[in-house]
C-alpha positions as CSV (number, residue, x, y, z in Angstrom):
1,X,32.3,166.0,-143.8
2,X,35.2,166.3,-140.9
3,X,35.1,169.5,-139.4
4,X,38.5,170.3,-137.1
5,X,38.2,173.6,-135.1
6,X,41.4,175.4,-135.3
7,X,40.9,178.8,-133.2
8,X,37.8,179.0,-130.7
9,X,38.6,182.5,-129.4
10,X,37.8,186.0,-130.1
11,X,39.8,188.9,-130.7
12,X,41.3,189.1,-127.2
13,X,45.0,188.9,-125.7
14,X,46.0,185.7,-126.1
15,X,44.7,183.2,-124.0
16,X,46.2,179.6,-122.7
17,X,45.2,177.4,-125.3
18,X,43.2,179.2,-127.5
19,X,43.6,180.5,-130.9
20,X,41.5,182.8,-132.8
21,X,38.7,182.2,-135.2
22,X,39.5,179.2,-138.0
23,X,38.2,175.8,-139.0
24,X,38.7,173.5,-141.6
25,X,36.1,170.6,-143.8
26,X,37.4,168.0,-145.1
27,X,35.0,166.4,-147.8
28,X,36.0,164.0,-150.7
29,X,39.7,164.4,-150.2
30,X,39.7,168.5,-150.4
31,X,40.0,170.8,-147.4
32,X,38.2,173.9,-147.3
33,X,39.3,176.7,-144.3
34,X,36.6,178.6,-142.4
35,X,38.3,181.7,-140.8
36,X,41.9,182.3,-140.5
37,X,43.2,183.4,-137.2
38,X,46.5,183.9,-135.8
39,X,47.8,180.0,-135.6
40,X,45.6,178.2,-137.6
41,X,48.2,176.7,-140.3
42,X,50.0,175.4,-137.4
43,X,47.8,173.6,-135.5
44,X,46.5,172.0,-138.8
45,X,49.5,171.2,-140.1
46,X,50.8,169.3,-136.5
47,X,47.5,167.5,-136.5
48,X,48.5,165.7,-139.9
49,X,45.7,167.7,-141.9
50,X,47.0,167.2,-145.6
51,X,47.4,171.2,-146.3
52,X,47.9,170.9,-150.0
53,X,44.6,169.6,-150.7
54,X,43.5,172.9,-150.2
55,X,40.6,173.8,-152.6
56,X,39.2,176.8,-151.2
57,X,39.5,179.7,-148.7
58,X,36.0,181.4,-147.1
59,X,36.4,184.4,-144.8
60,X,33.8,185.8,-143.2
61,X,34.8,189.6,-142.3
62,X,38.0,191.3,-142.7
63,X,38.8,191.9,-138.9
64,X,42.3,190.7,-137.8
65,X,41.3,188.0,-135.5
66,X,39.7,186.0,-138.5
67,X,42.8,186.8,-141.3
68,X,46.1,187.2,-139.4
69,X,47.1,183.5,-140.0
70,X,46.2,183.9,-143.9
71,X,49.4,184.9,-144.6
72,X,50.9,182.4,-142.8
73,X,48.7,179.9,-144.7
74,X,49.5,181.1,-148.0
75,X,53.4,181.1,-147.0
76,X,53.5,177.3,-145.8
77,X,51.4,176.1,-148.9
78,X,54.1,177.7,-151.0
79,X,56.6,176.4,-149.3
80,X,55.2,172.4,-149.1
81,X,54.4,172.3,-152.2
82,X,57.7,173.8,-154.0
83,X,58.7,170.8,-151.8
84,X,56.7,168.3,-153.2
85,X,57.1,165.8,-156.3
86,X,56.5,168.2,-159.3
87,X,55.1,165.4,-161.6
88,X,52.6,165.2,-158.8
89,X,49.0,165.7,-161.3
90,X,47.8,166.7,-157.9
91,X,50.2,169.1,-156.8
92,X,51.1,171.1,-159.7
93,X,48.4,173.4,-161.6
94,X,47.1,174.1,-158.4
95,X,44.3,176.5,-158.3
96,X,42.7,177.4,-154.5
97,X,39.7,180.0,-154.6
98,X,39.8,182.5,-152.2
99,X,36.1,183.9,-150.7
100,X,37.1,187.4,-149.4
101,X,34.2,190.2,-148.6
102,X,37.1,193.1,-149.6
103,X,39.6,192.4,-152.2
104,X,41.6,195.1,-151.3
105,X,42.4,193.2,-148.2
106,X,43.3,190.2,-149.8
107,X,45.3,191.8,-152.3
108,X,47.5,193.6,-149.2
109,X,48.2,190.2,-147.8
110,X,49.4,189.1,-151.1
111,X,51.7,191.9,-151.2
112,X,52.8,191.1,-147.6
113,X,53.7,187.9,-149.2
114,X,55.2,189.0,-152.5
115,X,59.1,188.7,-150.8
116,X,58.8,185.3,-149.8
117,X,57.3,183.5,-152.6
118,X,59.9,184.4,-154.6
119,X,61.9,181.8,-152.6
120,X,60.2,179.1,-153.6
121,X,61.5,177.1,-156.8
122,X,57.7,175.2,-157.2
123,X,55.3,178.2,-157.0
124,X,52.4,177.0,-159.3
125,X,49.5,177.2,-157.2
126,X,47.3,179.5,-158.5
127,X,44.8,181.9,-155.8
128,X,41.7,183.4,-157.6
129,X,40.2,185.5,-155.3
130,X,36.1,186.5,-155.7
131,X,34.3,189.3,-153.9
132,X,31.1,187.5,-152.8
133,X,27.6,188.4,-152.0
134,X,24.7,186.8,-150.8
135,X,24.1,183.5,-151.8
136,X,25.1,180.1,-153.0
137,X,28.7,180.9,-153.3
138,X,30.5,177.2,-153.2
139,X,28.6,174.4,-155.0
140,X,31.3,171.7,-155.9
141,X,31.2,167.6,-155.1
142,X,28.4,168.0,-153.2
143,X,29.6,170.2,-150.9
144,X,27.6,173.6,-150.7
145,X,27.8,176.7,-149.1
146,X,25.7,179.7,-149.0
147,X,26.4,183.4,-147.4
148,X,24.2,185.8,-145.9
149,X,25.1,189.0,-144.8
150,X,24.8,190.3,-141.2
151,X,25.2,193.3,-139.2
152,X,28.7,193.2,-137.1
153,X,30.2,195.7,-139.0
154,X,27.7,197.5,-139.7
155,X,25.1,198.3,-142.9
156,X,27.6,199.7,-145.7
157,X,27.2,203.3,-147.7
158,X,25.2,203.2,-150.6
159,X,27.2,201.2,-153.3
160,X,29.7,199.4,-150.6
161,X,29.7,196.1,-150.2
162,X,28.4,194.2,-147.2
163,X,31.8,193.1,-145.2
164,X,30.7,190.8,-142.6
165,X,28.8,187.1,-143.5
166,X,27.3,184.0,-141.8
167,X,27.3,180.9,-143.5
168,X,25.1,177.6,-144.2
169,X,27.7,175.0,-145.1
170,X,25.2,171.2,-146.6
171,X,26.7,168.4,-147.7
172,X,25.9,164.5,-147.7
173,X,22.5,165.3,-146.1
174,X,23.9,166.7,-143.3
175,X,24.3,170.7,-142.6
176,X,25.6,173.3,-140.5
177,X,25.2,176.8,-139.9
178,X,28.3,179.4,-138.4
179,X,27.2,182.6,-137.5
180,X,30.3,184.4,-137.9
181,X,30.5,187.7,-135.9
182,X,27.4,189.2,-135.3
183,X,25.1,192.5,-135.2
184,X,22.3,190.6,-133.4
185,X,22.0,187.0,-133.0
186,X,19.1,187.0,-135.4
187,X,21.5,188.0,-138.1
188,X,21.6,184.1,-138.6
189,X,17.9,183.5,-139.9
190,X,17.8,183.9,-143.3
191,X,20.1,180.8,-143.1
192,X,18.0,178.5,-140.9
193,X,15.9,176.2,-141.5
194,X,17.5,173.3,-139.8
195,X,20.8,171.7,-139.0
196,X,22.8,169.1,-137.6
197,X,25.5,171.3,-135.7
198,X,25.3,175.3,-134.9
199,X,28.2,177.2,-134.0
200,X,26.9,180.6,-132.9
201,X,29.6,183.3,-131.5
202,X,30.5,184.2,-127.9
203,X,32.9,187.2,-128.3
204,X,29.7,189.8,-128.0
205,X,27.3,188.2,-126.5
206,X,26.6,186.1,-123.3
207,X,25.6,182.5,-123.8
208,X,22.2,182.3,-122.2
209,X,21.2,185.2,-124.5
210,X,21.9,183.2,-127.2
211,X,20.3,180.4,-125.8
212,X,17.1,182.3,-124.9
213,X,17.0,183.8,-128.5
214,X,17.4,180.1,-130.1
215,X,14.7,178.7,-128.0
216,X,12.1,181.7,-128.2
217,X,12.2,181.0,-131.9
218,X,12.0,177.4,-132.0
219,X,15.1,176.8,-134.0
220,X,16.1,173.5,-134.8
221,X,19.7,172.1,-134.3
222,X,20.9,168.9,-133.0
223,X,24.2,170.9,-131.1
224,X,25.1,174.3,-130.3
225,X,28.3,175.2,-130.2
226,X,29.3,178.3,-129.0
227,X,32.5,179.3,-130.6
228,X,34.7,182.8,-131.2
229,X,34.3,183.1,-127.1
230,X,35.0,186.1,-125.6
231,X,36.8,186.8,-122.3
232,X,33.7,187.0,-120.5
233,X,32.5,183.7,-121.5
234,X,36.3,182.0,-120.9
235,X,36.0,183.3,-117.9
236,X,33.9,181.5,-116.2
237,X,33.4,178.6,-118.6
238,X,31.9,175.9,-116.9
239,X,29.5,178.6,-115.6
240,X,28.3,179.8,-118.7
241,X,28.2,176.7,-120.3
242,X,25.5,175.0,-117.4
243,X,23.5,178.9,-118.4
244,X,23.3,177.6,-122.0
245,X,22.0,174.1,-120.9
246,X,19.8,175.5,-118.3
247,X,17.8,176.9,-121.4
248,X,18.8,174.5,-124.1
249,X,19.9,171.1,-121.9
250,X,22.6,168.6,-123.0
251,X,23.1,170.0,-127.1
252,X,24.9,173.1,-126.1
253,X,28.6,173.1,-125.2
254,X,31.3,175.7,-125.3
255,X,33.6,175.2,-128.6
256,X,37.6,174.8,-127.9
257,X,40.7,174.1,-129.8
258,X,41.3,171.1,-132.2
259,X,37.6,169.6,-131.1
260,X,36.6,167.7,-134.3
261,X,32.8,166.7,-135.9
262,X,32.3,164.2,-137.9
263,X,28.8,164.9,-140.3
């Protein structure tokens, strides 16, 4: 699987080259999004990242730094594919699942929407949206992925749903784990075991406290990547980063824009 970081920031002012939270997978000719902030459909789009092979959406919490390019997303596959060759098999019938912890979110952005798809002459792409919960929630062609629920926003009232997820993302032998946002960073251990490539977030809290939590409980990861960085972190980036490999040595580095794995 090719993984292509799209936003490496957190929810700050903007900062020079940086977006907010987003990634893409690429596995057996469909492309999955991880996160959708503010830019993300462009940058994936410029970088030649085939758009309509879209087959799913995941978002992880419903703050604005991880949604505000979903609209934008859902605009410009519209728009490409009411451009595209409608005896296309591939193109038309199009169904994309859409992983949101609140519907009612999801639902506004669709309504946000609801002026400009009428525009389009080719709208056949179908969204179904699911409300998930802890678990396998993605099994498909070998690629699976499985949420877990953590404390950044919070433990819900009694019969609300949990908001905010990490995930554990395994496919071809190979796996990775993104924390998402955070309570703590040991929100993340009911999805560890072991993996090939970590991406643990920087927006609220420093690296080396990451770093010291990772190696105090003898976690196992080939690289850490310390994504959805704060303004603390950007900073003073070189500095933070040598913190992290004070603790951790050469497998940590600090996650930017358009940076690409290949598992």
């Amino acid at each position: 699987m090719k993984i292509t970081i799209l936003g490496s920031c957190a929810g700050t002012e903007p900062m020079p080259g940086r977006h907010h939270s987003s990634f893409t997978i690429e596995h057996n000719g469909s492309l999955f999004w991880i996160d959708a902030g503010e830019g993300c459909t462009y940058t994936a789009h410029l970088r030649g990242i085939d758009l309509l092979s879209t087959r799913a959406i995941f978002i992880s919490h419903p703050h604005i730094d991880h949604i505000e390019g979903l609209p934008h997303l859902i605009s410009i596959l519209e728009k490409l594919n009411s451009r595209a060759d409608p005896t296309s098999t591939v193109l038309t019938g199009k169904t994309i699942d859409v992983y949101f912890p609140d519907l009612e979110v999801w639902e506004a952005i669709m309504k946000m929407n609801k002026y400009t798809f009428p525009a389009y002459d080719n709208n056949n792409i179908e969204y179904k949206p699911t409300c998930y919960k802890d678990g396998i929630i993605f099994d498909e062609k070998g690629l699976k992925i499985t949420a877990m629920h953590n404390f950044h926003m919070g433990k819900p009232q009694k019969g609300k749903p949990w908001l905010s997820y990490s995930y554990r993302i395994e496919a071809d032998g190979k796996c990775f784990v993104y924390s998402g946002d955070l309570g703590d960073p040991e929100d993340v251990d009911p999805l560890f075991d072991s993996c090939d490539l970590l991406f643990m977030e920087a927006g609220h809290f420093q690296v080396d406290k990451v770093c010291r939590y990772l190696k105090d409980t003898k976690k196992s990861f080939k690289q850490l990547g310390m994504i959805h960085n704060g303004r603390e972190v950007l900073a003073d980036a070189q500095g933070e980063l040598q913190k992290g490999r004070d603790i951790l040595g050469d497998k940590v580095f600090i996650a930017e824009d358009e940076m690409v794995f290949n598992l």
